[in-house]
N, C-alpha and C positions, 0 to 999 in steps of 0.2 A: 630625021625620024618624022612620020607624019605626026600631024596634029590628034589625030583618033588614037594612035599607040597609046601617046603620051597621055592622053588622056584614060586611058585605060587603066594603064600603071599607074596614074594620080587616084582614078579609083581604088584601084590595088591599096595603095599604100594607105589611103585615107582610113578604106576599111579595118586594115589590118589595127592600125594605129589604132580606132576605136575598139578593138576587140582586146588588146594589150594592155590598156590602160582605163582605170577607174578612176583619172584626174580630170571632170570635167573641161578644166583652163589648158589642160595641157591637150587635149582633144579638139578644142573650138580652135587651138593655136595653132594645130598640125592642119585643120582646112582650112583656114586661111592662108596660110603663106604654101600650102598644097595647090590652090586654086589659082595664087598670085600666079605660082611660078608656072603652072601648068597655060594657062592663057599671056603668060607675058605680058599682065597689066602694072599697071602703076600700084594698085593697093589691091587691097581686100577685105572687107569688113563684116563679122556679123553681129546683128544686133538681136537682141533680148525682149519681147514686148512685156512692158511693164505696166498689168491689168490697172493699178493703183492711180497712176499716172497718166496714163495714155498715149504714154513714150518709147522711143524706142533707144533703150539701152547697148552700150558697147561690152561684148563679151570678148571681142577679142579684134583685132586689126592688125594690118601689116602695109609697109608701105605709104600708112600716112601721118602726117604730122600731129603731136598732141596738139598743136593753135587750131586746126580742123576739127580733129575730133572732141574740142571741148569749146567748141565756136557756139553752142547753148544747143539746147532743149530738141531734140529730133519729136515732131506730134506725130504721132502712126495718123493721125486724121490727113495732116498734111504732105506730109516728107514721101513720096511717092507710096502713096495711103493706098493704091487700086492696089499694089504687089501685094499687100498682104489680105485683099482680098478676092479679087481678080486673077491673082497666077503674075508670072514675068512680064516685067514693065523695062522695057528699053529706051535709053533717055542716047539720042546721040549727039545731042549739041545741048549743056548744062546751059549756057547762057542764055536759050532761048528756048527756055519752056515751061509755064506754068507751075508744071508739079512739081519744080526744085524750090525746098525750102530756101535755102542758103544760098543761090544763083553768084553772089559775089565772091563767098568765100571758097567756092568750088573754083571757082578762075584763079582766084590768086593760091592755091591750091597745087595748080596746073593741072584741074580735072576737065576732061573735053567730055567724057560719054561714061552712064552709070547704067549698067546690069543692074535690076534689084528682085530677088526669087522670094518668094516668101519661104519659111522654113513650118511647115504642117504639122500635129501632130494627132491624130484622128481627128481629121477633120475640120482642128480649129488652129487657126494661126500663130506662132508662139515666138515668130522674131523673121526674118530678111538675110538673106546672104547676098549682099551687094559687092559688085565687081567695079572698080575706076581704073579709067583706059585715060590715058595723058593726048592720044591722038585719037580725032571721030573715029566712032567704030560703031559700024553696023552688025553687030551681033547675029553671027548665025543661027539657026537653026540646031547646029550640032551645039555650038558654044552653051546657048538656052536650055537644051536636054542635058549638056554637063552639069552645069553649075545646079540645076533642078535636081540630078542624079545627088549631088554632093549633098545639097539643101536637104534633100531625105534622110540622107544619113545624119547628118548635123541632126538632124531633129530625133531618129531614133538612139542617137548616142547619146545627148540630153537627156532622154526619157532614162536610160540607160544607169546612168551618171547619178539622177534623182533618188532612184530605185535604189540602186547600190547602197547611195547616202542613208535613204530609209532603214532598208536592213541590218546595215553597220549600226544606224542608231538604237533598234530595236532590240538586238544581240544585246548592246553595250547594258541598256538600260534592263533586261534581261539578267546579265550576268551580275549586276548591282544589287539586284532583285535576293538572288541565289546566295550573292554572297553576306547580304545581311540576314537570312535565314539560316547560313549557316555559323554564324557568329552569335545568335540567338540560343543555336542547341547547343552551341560548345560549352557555352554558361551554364 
């Protein structure tokens, strides 16, 4: 099957899955291991940016070890900081190059090359959907518009996801509302 099908149908499904589902985690978890498996990498990871902090948080991952993903503190200043301002940042050799936070722990890892998209949301940046390749890989042009295509959705299914939780909450407190008004007149 060519690589553009496949990735098609990784679209397919992605989308479908965010449209099926109002479970945030169970959403971030269907493009991640969507994406692993659609590109044949070693992992897949998306992160969270946390305004608070200035971190970038794990929403969901596949593919890689918790001693990696809890090796400390990801700084959105440092940890390939251009992606989530600058657009797709292709790293294909970890051990030699600046912007990796973590250059050791990525080797012992067995990460060679990190994909990092940022994930958008009008406008302003709201987490990363990084891709880890176990052999150098020089990231195509189609591979970049994929994983960019996903990272859009990842982001408007977040938005999604928020909304949802809003309104649910809204209803709930709404109905609470209603219902001590009516436990009022019944007296």
């Amino acid at each position: 099957m060519k690589k553009e099908v496949m990735n098609y149908e990784t679209l397919l499904k992605v989308t479908h899955g965010v449209v099926m589902s109002k479970d945030p985690e169970e959403v971030v978890f269907l493009i991640v291991e969507s994406v692993k498996s659609a590109l044949e990498a070693k992992g897949c990871a998306l992160f969270l940016f946390n305004r608070k902090t200035n971190e970038l948080e794990v929403a969901a991952s596949m593919g890689l070890s918790s001693t990696y993903l809890n090796k400390g503190p990801l700084s959105a200043m440092r940890s390939i900081a251009r992606s989530l301002k600058d657009g797709p940042v292709a790293i294909n050799d970890v051990t030699d190059d600046p912007r990796i936070q973590y250059p050791e722990e990525a080797k012992k890892e067995g990460i060679a090359s990190i994909l990092s998209v940022p994930i958008v949301l009008r406008q302003s940046p709201i987490g990363v959907l990084r891709v880890y390749s176990a052999e150098t890989w020089e990231a195509t042009l189609e591979d970049v518009n994929f994983v960019q295509a996903v990272a859009q959705i990842a982001g408007m299914a977040i938005e999604m996801s928020r909304l949802y939780k809003g309104l649910k909450d809204s209803i709930e407190v709404l109905k609470a509302k209603r219902g001590a008004k009516t436990s009022k007149s019944k007296k």
